[in-house]
Structure formats: C-alpha cells, structure tokens
N, C-alpha and C positions, 0 to 999 in steps of 0.2 A: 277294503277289509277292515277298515277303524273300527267297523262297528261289531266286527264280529271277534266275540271272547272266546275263550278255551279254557276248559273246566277239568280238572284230572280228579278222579279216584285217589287212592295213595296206597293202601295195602296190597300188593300184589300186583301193582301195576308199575309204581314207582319205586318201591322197596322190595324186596323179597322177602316179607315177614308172615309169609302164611304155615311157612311151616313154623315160625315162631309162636303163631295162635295155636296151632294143633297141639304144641309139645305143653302150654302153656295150661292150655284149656285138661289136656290129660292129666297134666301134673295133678294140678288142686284140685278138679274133680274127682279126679282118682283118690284121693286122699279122702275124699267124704264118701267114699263109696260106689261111685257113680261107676257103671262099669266100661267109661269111654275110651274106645281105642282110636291111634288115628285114621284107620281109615272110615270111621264115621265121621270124621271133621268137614265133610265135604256136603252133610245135608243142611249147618249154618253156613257158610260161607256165604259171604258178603253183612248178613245179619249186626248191630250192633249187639256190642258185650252182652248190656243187658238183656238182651235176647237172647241170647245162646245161653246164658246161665236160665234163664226160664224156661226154656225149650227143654232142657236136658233137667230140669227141675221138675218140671209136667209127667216127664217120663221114669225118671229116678228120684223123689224126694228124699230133701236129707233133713237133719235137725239141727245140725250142730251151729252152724254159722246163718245167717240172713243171706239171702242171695247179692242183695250189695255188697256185701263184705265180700263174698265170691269174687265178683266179677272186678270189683278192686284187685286184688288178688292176681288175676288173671292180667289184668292191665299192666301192674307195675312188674309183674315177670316179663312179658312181652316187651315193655319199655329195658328194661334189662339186658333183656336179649341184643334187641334194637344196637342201644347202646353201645355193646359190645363188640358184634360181631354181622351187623346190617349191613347188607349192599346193595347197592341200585338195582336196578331191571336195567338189560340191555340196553341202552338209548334214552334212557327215562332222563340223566341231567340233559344230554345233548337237545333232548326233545323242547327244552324246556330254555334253556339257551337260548333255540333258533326261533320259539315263539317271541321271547323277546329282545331278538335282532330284530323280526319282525314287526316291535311294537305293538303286539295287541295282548289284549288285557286277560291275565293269567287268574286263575281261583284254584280254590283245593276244596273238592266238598265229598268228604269220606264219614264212613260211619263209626270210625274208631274216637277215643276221648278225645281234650284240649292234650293230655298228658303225654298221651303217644305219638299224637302231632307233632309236638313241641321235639320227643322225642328223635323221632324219623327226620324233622327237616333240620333238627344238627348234626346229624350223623350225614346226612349227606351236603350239608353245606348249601342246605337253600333257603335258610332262616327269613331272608327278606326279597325273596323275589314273587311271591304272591301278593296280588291285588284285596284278595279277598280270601280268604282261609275260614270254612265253614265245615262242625261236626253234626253229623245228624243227633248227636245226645244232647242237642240243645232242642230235636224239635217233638213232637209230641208222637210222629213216626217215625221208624226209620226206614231205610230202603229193604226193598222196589217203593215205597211210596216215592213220592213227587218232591216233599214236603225241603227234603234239604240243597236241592238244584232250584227251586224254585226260590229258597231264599235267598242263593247265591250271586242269579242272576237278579235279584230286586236290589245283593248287594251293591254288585257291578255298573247297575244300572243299564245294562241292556238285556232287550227281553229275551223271552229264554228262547222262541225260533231262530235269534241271532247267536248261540251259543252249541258250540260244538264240544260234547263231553268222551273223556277216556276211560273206560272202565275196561276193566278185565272178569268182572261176573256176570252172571244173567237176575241175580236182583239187583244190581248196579245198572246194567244197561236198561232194564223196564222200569226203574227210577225216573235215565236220563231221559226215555223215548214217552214215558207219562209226563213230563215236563216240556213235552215238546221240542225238545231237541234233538241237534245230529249225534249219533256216536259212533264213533271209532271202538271198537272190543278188538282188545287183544288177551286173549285167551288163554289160561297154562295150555303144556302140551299137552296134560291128562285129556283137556276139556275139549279139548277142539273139535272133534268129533261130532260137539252134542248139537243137534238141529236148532236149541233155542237161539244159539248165535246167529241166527238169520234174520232176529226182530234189529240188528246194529247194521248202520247203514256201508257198514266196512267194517271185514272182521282181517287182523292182519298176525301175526305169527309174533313180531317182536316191533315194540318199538323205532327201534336201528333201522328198520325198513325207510323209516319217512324222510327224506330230507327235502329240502325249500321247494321245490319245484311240487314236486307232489301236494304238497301239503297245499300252497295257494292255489293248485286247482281244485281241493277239495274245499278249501274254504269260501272259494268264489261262487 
C-alpha cells in the first residue's frame, strides 16, 4: 500500500464548520441586504468562498462593498468561529492518526482559503501531519472540478488512481471521482438520503466507523 495516498476534504468532514459557514455567510450578507436564511446554505455547499459570494451576488446584488471584501469578511468570521469554538467530526483525528500508523502519505485538498486552513488544523492540533495541504483558491476552479485533487496528487507524487479521497459533499466527491479517484463520502445526517452519494465508492455514516482492518482492505 506505499503507494497509495489518502486525501481528506476539511469542512465538514474533518471539522464541524458548516454551520460556521451558514451563520457566517447570513451574518454579512444579511447586512448588505441579501435576504439569506440558513436553510438555503445547502445550495453552496461544498462551493469555494468566492463562489458563494457570486452566486448570491447573481441572485441579490448589492453596492456597497466589492464582493472580495465579502467574502474576506465571511472568511475571517468563520476563522473566528473556528477558533473559538471548533471540533472534530467523529473519528476525523483518529482517522488520521491510523493513516499514519499506517505510513501512507496524507494531503488536505479543501476549497476553503490558506486562512481557515491554517485556522482549522490548530484548532485541532494537526498543524504538521500533512504531506501536502492544497486550497482550491489557488486554482483557476473550484470543486466538483478536478483541478485541486489533481494538483494534490502531482503534489504527492502519486497518481490520482492510486489516491483514495474523503469528502462529505456531492461537489466534493465528483471533484474526487473527475480526478479519478476512490472516495469514501461520509455524508451529514441531513444528506444521507440523497441518491447522488451513489457516484462514492463507499458512502459511510461517521468516520469512527473505519478502523485498520477495514480500511486496508479497502485500500488494497
């Protein structure tokens, strides 16, 4: 198995910051007018920043601020939040531990900034256990494209069929399955239900589920 890497998401799979985006993304745009509640937060989801401030800018323009300033905005709340008051997903350090008991080679390729990155993995204390740490606001898409799994694994250096990736959305997982890879989706409980988790080659309820046994026969 040396050669096969393991790629995680981070919002919502590894951290529980999605309702951190919701209340985040309400706050400021609500302040410019925008009439978002949370339970529309669920038609960006997985989306980088800039995206969701454009998306709800298409459909609500405002004038007052640039939409980077927005979405800045929105960042450094979420980082706040992060900060504050973040915890793991179920299993998410142990999962991450026993990959590297395991020895094989760990990435993080999520669509949120360097900012909330940096954020998230001191709040849970895993500042230096990834190989390769990749945001999709560095690539020209963001997910479902391809573009930041694809960079991950040129990181790593192995190709992306030898790369098994964790997400917890469905434009996360047709990111990871456009790139050619395996995924594991573990899913909120809202979402479980929704038939598009059928394109992940294993869709599992929590984390906590997988230990060593499991795991290397799915990576074998």
């Amino acid at each position: 198995m040396q050669d096969v890497a393991v790629i995680f998401d981070m919002d919502g799979l590894l951290i529980n910051s999605e309702p951190f985006w919701c209340n985040a993304e309400v706050e400021v745009l609500n302040e410019l007018g925008v009439p978002l509640q949370l339970s529309m937060c669920n038609q960006t989801m997985g989306l980088r920043v800039d995206e969701v401030v454009s998306y709800w800018y298409a459909k609500f323009p405002w004038t007052a601020v640039s939409q980077s300033e927005v979405a800045e905005r929105i960042v450094h709340r979420v980082s706040e939040l992060v900060a504050t008051t973040g915890q793991p997903m179920p299993g998410a350090v142990e999962i991450i531990q026993l990959c590297q008991q395991m020895h094989l080679p760990l990435a993080l390729a999520t669509s949120s900034p360097i900012l909330l990155i940096e954020a998230v993995l001191n709040r849970l204390g895993l500042q230096d256990v990834f190989d390769v740490v990749s945001s999709a606001q560095t690539e020209e898409f963001g997910k479902p494209h391809p573009a930041v799994y694809l960079t991950t694994a040129h990181r790593l250096g192995v190709q992306p069929q030898k790369c098994v990736a964790f997400e917890d959305s469905i434009r996360g997982i047709v990111s990871a399955k456009a790139a050619s890879m395996r995924c594991i989706a573990v899913p909120a409980v809202e979402d479980r239900k929704d038939p598009r988790f059928a394109i992940a080659d294993v869709t599992l309820d929590s984390l906590a589920q997988i230990n060593e046994s499991w795991l290397k026969e799915f990576l074998t």
